[in-house]
Structure formats: structure tokens, C-alpha cells
BALOBA-1460 file (C-alpha; in Angstrom, 3 decimals):
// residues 154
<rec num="1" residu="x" x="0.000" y="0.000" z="0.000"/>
<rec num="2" residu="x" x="2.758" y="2.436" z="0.870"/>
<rec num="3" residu="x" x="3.888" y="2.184" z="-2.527"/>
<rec num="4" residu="x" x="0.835" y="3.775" z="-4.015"/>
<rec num="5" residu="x" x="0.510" y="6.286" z="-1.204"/>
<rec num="6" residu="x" x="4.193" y="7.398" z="-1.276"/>
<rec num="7" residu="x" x="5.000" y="9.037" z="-5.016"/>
<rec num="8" residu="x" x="1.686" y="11.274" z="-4.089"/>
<rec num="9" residu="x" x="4.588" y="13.309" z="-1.359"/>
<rec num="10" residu="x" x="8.078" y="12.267" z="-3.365"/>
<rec num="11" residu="x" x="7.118" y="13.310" z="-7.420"/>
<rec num="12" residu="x" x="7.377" y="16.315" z="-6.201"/>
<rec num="13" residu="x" x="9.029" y="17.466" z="-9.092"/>
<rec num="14" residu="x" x="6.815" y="16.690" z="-11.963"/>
<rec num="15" residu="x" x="3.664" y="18.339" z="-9.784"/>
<rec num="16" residu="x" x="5.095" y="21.364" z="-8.073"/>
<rec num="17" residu="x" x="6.074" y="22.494" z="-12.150"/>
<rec num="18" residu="x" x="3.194" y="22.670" z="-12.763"/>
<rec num="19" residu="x" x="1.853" y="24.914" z="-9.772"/>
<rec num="20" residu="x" x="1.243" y="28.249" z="-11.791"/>
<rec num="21" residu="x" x="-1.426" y="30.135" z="-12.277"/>
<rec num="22" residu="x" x="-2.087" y="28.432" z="-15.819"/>
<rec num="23" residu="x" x="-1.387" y="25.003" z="-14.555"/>
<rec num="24" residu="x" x="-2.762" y="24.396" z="-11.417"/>
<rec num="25" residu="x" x="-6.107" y="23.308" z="-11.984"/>
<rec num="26" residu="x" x="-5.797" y="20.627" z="-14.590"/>
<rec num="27" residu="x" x="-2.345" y="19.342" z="-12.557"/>
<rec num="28" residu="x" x="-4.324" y="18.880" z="-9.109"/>
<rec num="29" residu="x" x="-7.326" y="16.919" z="-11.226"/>
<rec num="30" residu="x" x="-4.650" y="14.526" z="-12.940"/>
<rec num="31" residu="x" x="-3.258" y="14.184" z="-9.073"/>
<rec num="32" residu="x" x="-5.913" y="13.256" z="-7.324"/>
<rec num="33" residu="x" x="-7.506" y="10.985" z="-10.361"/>
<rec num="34" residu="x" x="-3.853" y="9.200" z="-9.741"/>
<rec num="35" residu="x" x="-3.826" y="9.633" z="-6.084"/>
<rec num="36" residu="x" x="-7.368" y="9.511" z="-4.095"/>
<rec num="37" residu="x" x="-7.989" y="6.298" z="-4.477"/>
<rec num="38" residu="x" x="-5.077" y="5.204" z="-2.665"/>
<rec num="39" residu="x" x="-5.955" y="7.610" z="0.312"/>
<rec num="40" residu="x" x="-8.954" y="6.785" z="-0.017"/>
<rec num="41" residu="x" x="-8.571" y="3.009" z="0.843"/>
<rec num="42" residu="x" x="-6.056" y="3.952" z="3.348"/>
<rec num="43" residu="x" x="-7.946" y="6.424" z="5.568"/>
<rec num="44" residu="x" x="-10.886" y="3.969" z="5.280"/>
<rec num="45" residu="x" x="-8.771" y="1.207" z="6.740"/>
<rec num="46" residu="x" x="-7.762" y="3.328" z="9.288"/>
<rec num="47" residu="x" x="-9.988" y="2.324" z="11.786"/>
<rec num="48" residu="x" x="-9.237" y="5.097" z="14.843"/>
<rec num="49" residu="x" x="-7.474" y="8.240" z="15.297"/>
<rec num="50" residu="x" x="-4.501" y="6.160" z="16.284"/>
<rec num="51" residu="x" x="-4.094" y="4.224" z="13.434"/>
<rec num="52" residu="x" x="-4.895" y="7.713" z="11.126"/>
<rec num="53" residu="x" x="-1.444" y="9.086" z="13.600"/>
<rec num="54" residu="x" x="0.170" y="6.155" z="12.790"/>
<rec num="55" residu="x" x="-0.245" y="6.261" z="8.835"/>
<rec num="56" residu="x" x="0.554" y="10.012" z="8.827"/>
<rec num="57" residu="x" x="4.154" y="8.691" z="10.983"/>
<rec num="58" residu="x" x="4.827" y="5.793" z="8.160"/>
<rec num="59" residu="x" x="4.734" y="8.596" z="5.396"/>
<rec num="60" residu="x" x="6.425" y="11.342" z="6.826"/>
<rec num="61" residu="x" x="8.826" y="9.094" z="8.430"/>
<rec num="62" residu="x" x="9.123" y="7.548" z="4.647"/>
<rec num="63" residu="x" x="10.051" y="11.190" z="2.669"/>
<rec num="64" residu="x" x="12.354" y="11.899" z="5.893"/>
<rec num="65" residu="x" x="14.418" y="9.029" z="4.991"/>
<rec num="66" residu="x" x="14.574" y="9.475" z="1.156"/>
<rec num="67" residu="x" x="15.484" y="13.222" z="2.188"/>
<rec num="68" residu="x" x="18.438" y="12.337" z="4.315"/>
<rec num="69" residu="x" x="19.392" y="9.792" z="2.211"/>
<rec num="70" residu="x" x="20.504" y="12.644" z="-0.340"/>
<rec num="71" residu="x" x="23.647" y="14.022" z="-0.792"/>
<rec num="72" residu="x" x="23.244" y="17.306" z="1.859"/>
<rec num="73" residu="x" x="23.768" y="19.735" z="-0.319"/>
<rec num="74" residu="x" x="20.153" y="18.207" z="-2.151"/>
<rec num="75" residu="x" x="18.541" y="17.486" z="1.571"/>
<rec num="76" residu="x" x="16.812" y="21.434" z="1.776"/>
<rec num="77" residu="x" x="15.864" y="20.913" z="-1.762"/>
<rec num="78" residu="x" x="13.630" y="17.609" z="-0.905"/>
<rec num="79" residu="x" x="12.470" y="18.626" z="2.386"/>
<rec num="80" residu="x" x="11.277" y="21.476" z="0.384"/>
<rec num="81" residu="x" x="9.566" y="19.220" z="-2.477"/>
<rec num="82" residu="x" x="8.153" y="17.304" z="0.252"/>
<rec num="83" residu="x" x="6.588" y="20.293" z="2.317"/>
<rec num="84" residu="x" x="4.990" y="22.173" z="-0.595"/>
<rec num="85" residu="x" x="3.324" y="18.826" z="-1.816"/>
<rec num="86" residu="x" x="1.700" y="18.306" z="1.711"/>
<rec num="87" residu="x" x="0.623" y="21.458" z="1.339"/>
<rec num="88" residu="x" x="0.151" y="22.355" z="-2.236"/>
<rec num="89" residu="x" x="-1.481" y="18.926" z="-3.542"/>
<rec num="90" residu="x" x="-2.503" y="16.417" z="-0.542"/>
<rec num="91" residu="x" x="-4.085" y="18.124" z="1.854"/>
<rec num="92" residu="x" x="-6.481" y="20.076" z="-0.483"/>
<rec num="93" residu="x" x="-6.876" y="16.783" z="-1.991"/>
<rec num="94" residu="x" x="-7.493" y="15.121" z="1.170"/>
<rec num="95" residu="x" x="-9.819" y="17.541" z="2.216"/>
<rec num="96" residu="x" x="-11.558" y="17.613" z="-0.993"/>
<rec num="97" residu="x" x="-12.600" y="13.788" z="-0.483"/>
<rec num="98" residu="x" x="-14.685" y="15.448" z="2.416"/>
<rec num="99" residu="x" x="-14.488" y="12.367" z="4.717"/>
<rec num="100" residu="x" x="-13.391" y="12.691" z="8.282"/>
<rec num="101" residu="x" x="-10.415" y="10.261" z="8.127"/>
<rec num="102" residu="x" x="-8.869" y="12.258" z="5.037"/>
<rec num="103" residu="x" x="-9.744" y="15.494" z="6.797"/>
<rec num="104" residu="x" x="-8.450" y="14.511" z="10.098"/>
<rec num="105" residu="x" x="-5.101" y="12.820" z="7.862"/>
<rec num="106" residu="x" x="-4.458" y="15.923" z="6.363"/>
<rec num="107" residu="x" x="-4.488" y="17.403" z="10.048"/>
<rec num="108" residu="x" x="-2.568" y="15.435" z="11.418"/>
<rec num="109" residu="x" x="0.380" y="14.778" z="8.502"/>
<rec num="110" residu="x" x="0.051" y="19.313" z="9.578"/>
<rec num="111" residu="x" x="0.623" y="18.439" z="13.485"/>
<rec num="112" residu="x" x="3.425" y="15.773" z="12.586"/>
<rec num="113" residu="x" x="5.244" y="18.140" z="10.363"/>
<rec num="114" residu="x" x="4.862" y="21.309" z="12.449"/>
<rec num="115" residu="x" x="6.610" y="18.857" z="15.487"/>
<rec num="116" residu="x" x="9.395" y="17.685" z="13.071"/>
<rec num="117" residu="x" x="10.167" y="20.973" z="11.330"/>
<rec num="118" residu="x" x="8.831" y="23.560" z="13.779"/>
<rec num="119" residu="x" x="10.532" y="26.225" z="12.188"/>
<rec num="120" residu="x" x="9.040" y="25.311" z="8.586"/>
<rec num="121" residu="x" x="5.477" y="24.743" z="9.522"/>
<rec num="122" residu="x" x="2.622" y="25.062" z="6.983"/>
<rec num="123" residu="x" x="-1.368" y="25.479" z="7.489"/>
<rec num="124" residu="x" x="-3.614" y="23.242" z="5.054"/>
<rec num="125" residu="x" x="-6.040" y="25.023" z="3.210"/>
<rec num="126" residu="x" x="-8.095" y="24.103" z="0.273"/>
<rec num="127" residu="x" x="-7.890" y="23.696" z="-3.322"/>
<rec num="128" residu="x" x="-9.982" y="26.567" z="-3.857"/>
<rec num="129" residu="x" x="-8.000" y="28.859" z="-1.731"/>
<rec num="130" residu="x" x="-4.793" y="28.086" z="-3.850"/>
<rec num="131" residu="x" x="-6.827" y="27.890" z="-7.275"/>
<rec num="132" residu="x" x="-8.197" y="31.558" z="-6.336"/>
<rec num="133" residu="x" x="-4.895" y="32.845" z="-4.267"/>
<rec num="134" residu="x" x="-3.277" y="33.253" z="-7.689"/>
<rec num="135" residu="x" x="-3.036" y="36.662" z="-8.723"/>
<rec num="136" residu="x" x="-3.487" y="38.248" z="-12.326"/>
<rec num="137" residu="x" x="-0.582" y="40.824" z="-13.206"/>
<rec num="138" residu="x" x="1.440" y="42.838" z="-15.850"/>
<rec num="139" residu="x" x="4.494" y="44.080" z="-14.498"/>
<rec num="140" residu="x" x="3.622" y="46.983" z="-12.564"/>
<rec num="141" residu="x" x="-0.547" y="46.321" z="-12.997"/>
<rec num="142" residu="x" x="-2.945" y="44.274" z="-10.989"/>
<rec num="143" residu="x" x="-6.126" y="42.924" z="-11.972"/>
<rec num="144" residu="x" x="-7.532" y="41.707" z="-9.174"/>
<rec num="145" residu="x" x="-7.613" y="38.562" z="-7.272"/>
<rec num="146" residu="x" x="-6.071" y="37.257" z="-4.067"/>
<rec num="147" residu="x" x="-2.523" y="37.747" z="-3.621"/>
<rec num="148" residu="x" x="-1.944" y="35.985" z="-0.707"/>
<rec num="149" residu="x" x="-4.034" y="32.820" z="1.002"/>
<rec num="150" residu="x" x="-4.290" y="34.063" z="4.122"/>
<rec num="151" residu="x" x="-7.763" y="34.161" z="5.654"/>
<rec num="152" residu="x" x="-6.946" y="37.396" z="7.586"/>
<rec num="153" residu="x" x="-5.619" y="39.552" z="5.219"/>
<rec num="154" residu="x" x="-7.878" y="41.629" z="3.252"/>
């Protein structure tokens, strides 16, 4: 099973290219068409918060150890990769498949990572909040939109 769930957090690569304004949307269908049903299966076989901590461990512990196991002059780079696709691509997706195991996975994979990398923390938010947070410019000339997804600025 870890084997499907796994290249959703370490193709980082091929996925975070394509996070632009232009090719978000069609990227984060292809994603989760290749992706939810994996997490899908998984957070239904988690049967208790426990076992939903205990999944969110096994992959985090998983992209930790492919991360390390880089040279360490590549290590930032992949810890990087692996936050923005927790945060870019599962989570919304997780919270997307609007079922309280995924919800509470994407939470928690949140909590784990805050604990590990305290000073590189991230907040889950939703696909729509990153679709929309895109913002429509010329040099020099705004055209609206959100520039920033945080709830409290305005």
C-alpha cells in the first residue's frame, strides 16, 4: 500500500512544475484521479485516530528518509519538495474527499510536520484557496484577485 501512497509526497518534481497560475487546476485533477484512491482506501482502513497518527508517521517518516538519504547539499531541496506537496497537492486533496479520516489525515500529517520541522510549519487550506490565491498581473498592474491565502488579510 505504501507504494501507491508514497509518489503522491516524493514526485514532487513533476507536480510542483506545474503549480502556476495556468497550470494548477488541470495538474491537481490529474493528481488526485492518480492519487485519491489510494488515500482513499487507506484512511478507510484506518480504523481510529490512532491508526490515522500512525499512517501520517509511516509517510512522513518515509520522505524523511529518502530526504536524508541525499547528498546534503540536495537534503533542503527535498524537504522542500516534500513540504509544498503536503501542502500544495494532498491536503487540499485530502480535504476535498470530504471524509473525516482524510480530513483529520491531512491534520494530522500538519501536526506531525509542524513537530518535526517547527521552524518550517505550513497550514492546510483548500484547493480553492490556492486555485483563487493566484493573482493576475502585468508588471507593474494588478487585476484583481487574491494575492496571498491568508484568511486574515484583506
Amino acid at each position: 500500500m505504501m507504494e501507491d501512497l508514497l509518489p503522491a509526497i516524493r514526485d514532487s518534481k513533476i507536480w510542483l512544475q506545474q503549480f502556476s497560475r495556468r497550470d494548477y487546476s488541470s495538474a491537481f485533477e490529474a493528481y488526485c484521479r492518480r492519487f485519491a484512491p489510494a488515500y482513499m482506501e487507506a484512511a478507510q482502513k484506518a480504523e481510529d485516530e490512532d491508526a490515522i497518527e500512525r499512517l501520517a508517521e509511516v509517510l512522513l517518516r518515509a520522505a524523511e528518509t529518502a530526504w536524508m538519504a541525499a547528498p546534503v547539499w540536495k537534503q533542503n531541496g527535498f524537504r522542500y519538495g516534500t513540504k509544498n506537496m503536503l501542502l500544495v497537492y494532498l491536503s487540499p486533496m485530502l480535504l476535498r474527499m470530504n471524509t473525516s479520516a482524510c480530513t483529520r489525515l491531512a491534520e494530522i500529517l500538519c501536526q506531525q510536520w509542524a513537530a518535526r520541522q517547527a521552524k518550517d510549519a505550513y497550514e492546510i487550506v483548500t484547493y480553492e484557496e490556492l486555485r483563487d490565491g493566484f493573482k493576475s498581473v502585468l508588471p507593474g498592474l494588478s487585476f484583481g484577485g487574491n494575492s496571498h491565502t491568508d484568511r486574515n488579510r484583506k
